[in-house]
N, C-alpha and C positions, 0 to 999 in steps of 0.2 A: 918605931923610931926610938933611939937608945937615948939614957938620961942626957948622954952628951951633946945632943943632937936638938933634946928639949929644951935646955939652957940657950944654947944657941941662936932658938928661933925666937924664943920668949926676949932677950934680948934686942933684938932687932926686928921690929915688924916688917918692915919693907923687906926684908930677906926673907921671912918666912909667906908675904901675900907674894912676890913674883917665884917664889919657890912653888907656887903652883900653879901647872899650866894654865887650869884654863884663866885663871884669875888675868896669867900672864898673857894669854892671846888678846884677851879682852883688852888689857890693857893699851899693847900696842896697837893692836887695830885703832882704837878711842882716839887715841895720840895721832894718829897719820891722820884721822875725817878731824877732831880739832884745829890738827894743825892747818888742814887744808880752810876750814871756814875759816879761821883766820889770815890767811893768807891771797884770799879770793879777793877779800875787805880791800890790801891795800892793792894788787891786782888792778880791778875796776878802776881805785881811783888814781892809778896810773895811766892806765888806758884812756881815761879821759882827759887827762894830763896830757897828754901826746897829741889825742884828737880834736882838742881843741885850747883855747886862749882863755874860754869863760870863767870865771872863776868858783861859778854857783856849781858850773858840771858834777866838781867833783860831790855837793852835797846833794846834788839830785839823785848821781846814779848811788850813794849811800842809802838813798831814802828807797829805792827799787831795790837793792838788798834787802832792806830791813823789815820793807811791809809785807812782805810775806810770815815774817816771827810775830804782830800783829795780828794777822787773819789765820793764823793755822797753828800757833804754840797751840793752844788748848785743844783744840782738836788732836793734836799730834798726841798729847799726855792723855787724853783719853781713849784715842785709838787704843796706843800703847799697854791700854790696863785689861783691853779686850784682849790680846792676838799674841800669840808666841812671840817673845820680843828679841830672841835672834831671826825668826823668819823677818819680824818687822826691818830692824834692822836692813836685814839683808837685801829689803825692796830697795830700800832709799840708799843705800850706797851704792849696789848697780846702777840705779838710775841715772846718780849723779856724778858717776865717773863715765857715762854714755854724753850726758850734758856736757860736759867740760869736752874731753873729746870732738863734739861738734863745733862748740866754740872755737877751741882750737885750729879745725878745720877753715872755717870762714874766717878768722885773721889773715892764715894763712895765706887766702885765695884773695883778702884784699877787698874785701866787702862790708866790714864792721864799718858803721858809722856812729855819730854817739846816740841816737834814735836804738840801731842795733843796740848796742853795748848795753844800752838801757833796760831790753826785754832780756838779756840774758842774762843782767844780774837777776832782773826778777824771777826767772825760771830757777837757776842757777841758786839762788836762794831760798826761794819753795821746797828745792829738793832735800837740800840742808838742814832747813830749819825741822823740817819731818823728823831727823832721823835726833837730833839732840836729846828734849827729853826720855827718850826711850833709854839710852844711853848713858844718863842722870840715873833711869830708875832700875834701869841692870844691877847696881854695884850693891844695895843692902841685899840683891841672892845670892851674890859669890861669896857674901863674907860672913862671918859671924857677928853679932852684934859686939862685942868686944872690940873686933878690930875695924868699925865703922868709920872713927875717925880719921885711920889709920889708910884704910883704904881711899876715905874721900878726898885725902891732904893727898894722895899718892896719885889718885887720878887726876887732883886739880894741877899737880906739880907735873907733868907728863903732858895732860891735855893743854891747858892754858902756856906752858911753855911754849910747846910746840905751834901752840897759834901766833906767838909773838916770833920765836925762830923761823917761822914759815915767812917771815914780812923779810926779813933780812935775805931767808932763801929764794923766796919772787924777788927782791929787787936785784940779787947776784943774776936770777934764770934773765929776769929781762934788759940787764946790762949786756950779759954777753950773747944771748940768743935771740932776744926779744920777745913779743907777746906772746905769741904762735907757740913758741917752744914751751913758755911757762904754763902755760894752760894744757897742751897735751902730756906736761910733765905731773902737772896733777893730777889729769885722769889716770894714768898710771897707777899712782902711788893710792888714788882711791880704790883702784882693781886689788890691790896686796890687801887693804884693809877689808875688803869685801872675802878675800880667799881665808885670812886669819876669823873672820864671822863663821867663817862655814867653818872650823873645828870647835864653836864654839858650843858648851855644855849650859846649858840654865836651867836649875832644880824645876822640874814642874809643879806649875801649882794655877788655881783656878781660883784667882782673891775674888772675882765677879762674880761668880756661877753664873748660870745658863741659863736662868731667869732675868736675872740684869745685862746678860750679853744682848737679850730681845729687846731691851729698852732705847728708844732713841738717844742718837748722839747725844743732839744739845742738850736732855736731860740730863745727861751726866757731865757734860761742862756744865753748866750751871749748878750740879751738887757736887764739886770740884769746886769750884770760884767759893762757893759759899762755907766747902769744911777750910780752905787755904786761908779763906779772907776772913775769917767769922772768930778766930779767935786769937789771942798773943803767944807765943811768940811770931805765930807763919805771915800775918798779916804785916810785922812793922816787916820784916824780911824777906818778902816780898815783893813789899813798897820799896826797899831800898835795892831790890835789884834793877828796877826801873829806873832810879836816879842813877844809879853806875851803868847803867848800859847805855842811857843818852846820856850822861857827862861824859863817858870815856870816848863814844864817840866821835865827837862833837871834835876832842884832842887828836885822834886816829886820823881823821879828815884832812884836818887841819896843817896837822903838820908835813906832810909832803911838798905842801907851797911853802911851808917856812926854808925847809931844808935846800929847797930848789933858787927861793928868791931872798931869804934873808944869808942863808948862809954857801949858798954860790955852788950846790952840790946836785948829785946825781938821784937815778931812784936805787944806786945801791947803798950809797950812804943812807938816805930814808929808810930802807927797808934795814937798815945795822941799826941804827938809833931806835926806832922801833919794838927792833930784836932785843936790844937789851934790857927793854922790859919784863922778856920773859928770864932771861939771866938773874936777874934779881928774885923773879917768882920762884924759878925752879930752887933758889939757896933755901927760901923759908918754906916754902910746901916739904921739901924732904926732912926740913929740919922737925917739921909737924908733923911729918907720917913717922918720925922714928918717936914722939911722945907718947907715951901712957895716956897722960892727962893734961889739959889748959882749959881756962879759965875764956871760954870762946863768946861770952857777954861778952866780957871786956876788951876782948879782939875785935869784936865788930864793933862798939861804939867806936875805939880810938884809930882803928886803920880803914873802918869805912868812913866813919861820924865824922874825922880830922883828915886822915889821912888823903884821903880820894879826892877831895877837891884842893887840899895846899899842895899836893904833887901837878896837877895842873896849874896851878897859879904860879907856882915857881919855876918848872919850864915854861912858862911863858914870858919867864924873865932872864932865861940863861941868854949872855949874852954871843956866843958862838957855839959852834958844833962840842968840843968835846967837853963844854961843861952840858951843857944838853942831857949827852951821853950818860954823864955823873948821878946828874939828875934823874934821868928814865929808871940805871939801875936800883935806884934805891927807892925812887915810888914803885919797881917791881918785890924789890923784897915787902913792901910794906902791902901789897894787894895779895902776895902769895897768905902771910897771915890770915889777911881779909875774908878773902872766897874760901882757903881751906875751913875755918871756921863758921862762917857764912853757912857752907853747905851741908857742915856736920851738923849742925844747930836745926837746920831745916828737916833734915831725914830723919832724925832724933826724935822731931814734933810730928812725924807724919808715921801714917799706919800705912802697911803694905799694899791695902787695896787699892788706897789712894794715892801711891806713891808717885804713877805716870803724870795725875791730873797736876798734882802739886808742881811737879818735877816742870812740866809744859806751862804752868803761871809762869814761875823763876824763869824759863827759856822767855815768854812774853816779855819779863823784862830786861833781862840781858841781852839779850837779841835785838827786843821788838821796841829796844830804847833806842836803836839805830836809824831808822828814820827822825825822830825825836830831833838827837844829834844832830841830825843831820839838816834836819829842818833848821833847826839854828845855827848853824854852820854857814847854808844857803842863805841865810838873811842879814846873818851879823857880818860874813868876811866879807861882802861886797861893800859893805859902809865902814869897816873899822879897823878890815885887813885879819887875818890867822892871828897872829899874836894877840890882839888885844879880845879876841871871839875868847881863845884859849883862857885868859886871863880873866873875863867877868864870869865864864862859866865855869872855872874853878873857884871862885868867889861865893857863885850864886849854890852852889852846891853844899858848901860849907853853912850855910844858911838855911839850908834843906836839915840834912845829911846827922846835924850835930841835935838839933831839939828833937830828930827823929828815934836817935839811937841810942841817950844817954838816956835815955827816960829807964827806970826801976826795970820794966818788961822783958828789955834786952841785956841792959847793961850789967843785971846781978847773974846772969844765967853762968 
């Protein structure tokens, strides 16, 4: 490659990481299974929406998503550290565009009831939740350590969009097509991601050896929990993926009845308000993959510590839809900060062997704060209605969130 060419890339990392295939197949595949876990989220609790009048439905079938990222994050990141992790991969996205597909099919024919709905999120999520931290722990192979930040700001800006874009694009598929069509439109889109895995390259390497592959599982979740949890900075970081997975979605949940009953709208306007959370993530995650250098302590105290629970507390005060809107995008710019730095901070402090295990804690609690959410979601809307659920647990988080993150540990990093 000629001087001119060097300038160029050095310049702009985001041009120089998708200037490389496989970086790039990676990437988009990531983007299509993100976007679809995201998208599955507000799905289900449409579907319950439809099927019934209850209003706890929609935090039940949340919690049949989520409890699968509970019982199998750690398992999945230590699977992960064992097995070729495009084979991995490539299990759990077959799988789970076969899944969706069936779903599909029984809408279809008019058999889903919310009993149903119920086991399919939970299948449905099992499948899913497998395949994340694997997918975490791919990204320090394809890149250099140099452009670690560069790449995690760039996968968070891709992946975590596309989960929020997916809500806006389920509630367009189920405005005009309805359930049936949205679901078999996913399995779809999960088969391209599946086909983009199979050209996918990952440098060989054996962080276990063949000695620790014979070692039982839980053995190694439990020396996983313990290198994640045992010292500063993985442990506060960690901890606070757990409080943003059940605070956000507790928000997630919740708002579909708001949009539906407070402000007189459909599930496509939900799934746009929604969406524009990722709108706001994709402006700051790109803006972080094209940086050198930030100060990612001070990211995470101020736009996790602050930030994550006064963006719920303040949508739960917009008083109609498009201040809502105003609101979503700008607590999106303020989480693209968040998790990009979040996550660089995390693989930074973690060694390659233990990448998956680490990788599957962090899924535990992004993920597996979903039942959490959810669980409060089920208990507070029925007594105090979405808005005001939205509102203490934007509060309570803040309360959490802020002595957890300001502390020397994180906040000088």
């Amino acid at each position: 490659m000629g001087d001119s060419a060097s300038r160029s890339t050095a310049t702009s990392p985001v041009r120089e990481l998708l200037a490389d295939r496989n970086y790039r197949n990676f990437w988009i595949a990531q983007v299509l299974v993100f976007g679809i876990n995201g998208t599955v989220r507000f799905m289900f609790v449409w579907l319950m929406v439809t099927l019934t009048d209850w209003s706890a439905a929609e935090g039940l079938v949340g919690i049949a998503l989520g409890v699968p990222a509970l019982a199998l994050s750690l398992h999945a990141g230590a699977w992960s550290d064992r097995v070729d992790r495009r084979v991995f991969s490539l299990w759990w996205t077959g799988a789970s565009a076969g899944a969706l597909a069936v779903l599909a099919v029984l809408i279809a024919v008019d058999v889903v009831t919310p009993r149903v709905a119920g086991i399919a999120a939970l299948v449905i999520g099992a499948l899913l939740v497998m395949n994340q931290p694997n997918l975490n722990a791919i990204v320090p192979q394809l890149v250099s350590p140099e452009r670690l930040m560069n790449a995690a700001a760039l996968q968070n800006a891709g992946g975590q969009t596309a989960n929020f874009a997916g809500l806006a694009f389920g509630g367009l598929i189920i405005s005009l097509l309805g359930n049936a069509a949205g679901f078999g439109l996913l399995s779809a889109v999960m088969v391209v991601a599946f086909l983009l895995m199979l050209r996918l390259e990952i440098p060989s390497e054996d962080p276990l050896g063949a000695e620790a592959v014979r070692r039982r599982l839980g053995a190694e979740i439990v020396e996983g929990l313990r290198y994640g949890l045992g010292s500063e900075p993985r442990r506060s970081l960690l901890a606070a993926s757990l409080i943003l997975g059940a605070s956000f979605a507790a928000m997630q949940i919740s708002m579909p009845r708001v949009v539906e009953d407070d402000f007189g709208l459909g599930s496509f306007a939900a799934g746009v308000l929604l969406g524009t959370f990722g709108i706001g993530m994709l402006s700051s995650s790109v803006f972080v993959a094209g940086r050198s250098e930030m100060r990612h302590g001070r990211n995470v105290a101020y736009f996790i510590g602050v930030g994550l629970g006064m963006g719920q507390f303040l949508l739960s005060l917009a008083p109609n839809y498009p201040i809502a809107v105003v609101v979503m995008v700008a607590w999106g710019i303020n989480a693209g900060l968040a998790i990009a730095s979040h996550r660089t901070l995390l693989q930074q402090a973690t060694e390659p062997a233990m990448m998956g295990r680490v990788m599957g804690i962090m899924t535990l609690g992004f993920s597996g704060g979903l039942p959490f959410g959810a669980l409060i979601q089920s208990v507070l809307a029925p007594a105090v209605g979405p808005v005001l659920t939205m509102r203490w647990v934007g509060l309570a988080t803040m309360c959490i969130t802020i002595p957890l993150l300001f502390r020397p540990a994180i906040s000088n990093l």
